[in-house]
C-alpha positions as CSV (number, residue, x, y, z in Angstrom):
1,X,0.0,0.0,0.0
2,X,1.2,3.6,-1.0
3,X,0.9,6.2,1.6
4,X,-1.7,8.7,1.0
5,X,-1.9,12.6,0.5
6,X,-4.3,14.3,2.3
7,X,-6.2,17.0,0.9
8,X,-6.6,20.5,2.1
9,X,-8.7,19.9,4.5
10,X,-6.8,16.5,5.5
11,X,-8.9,13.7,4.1
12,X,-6.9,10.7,3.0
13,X,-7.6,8.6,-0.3
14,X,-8.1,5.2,1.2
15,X,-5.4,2.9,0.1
16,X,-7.4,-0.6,1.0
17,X,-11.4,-0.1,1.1
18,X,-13.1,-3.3,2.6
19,X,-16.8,-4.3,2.3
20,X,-17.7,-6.1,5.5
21,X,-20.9,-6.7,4.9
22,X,-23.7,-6.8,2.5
23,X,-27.5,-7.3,1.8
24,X,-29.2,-6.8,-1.1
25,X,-28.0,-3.5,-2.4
26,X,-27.1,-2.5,1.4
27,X,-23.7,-2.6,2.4
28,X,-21.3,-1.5,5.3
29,X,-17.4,-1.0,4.0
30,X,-14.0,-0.2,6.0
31,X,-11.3,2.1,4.5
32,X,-7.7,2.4,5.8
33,X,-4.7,4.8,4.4
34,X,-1.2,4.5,5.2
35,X,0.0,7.7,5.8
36,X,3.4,9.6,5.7
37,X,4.4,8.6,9.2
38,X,3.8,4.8,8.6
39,X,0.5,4.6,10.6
40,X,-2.8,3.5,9.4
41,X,-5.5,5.7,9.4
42,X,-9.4,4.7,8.8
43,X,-13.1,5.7,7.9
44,X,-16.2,3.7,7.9
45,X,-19.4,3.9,5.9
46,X,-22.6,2.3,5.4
47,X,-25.5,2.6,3.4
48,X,-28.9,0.9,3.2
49,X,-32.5,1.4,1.9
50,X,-33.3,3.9,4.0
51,X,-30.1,5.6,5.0
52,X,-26.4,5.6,5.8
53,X,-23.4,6.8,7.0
54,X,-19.8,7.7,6.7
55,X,-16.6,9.0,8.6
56,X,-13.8,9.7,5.5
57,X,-10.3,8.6,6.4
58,X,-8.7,11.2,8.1
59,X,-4.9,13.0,8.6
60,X,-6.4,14.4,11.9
61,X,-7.8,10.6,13.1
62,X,-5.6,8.0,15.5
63,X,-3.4,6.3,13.7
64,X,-2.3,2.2,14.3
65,X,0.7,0.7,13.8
66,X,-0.4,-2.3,11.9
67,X,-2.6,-2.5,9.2
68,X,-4.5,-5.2,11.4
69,X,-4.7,-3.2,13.8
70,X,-6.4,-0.3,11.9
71,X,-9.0,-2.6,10.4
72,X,-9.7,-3.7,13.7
73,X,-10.0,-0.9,15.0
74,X,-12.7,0.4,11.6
75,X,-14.8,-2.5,12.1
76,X,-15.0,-1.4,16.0
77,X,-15.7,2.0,15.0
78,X,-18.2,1.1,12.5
79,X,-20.3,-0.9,15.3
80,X,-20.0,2.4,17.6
81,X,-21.6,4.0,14.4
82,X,-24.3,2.2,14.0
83,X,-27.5,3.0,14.5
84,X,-31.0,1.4,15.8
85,X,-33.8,1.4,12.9
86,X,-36.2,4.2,13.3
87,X,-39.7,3.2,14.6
88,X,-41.1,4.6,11.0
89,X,-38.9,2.3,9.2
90,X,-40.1,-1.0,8.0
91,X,-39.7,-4.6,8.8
92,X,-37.7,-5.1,6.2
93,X,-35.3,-2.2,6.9
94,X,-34.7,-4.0,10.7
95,X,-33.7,-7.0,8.7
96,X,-31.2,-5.4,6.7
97,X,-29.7,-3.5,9.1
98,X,-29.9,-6.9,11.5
99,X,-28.2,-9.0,9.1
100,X,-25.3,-6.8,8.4
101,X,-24.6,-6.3,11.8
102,X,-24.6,-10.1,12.5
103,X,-21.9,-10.0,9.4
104,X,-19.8,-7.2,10.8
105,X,-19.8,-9.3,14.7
106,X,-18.8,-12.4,12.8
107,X,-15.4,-10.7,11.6
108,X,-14.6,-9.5,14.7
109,X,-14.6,-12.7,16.9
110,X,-12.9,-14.5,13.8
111,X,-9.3,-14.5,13.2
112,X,-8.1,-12.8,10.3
113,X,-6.5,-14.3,7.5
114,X,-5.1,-11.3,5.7
């Protein structure tokens, strides 16, 4: 992975983005950059049928030593992000976001193989 530039403001292109998690045309991805320094910085986003989210990767944001240690660290972030269905919002919408969530947990209590 190259390191990144930030921009003027001090957003980083990501270097590695990482979808973690998916249904239908719903979907919750990680992004990491290697900056300058040599320390990973990361941003989250998610979007679904009624909504979404997302953090860009940052100059300004911790950084992590290891690149395991920053996706880590995104998918932890991305759980802290998320967000309980509104009462408004369908059935359906609960399932989405419930299924992506369960996909997100599963990565985190699995050992990486990357």
């Amino acid at each position: 992975m190259q390191p990144s530039k930030p921009n003027e403001c001090g957003v980083l292109d990501a270097g590695l983005r990482e979808v973690v998690a998916t249904h239908g045309r719903g979907y919750a991805a990680i992004r990491i950059a290697l900056c300058n320094e040599g320390l990973y910085r990361i941003g989250v986003e998610m979007h679904y049928a009624h909504g979404g989210f997302a953090f860009p990767v940052s100059i300004h944001a911790e950084g992590f030593a290891t690149l395991d240690a920053g996706r880590m660290a995104a998918l932890v972030l991305l759980l802290r992000s998320w967000h309980a269905p509104f009462p408004s919002e369908p059935e359906s919408v609960r399932a989405e976001l419930a299924a992506m969530r369960a996909q997100v947990e599963a990565r985190l209590r699995q050992p990486t193989l990357f």
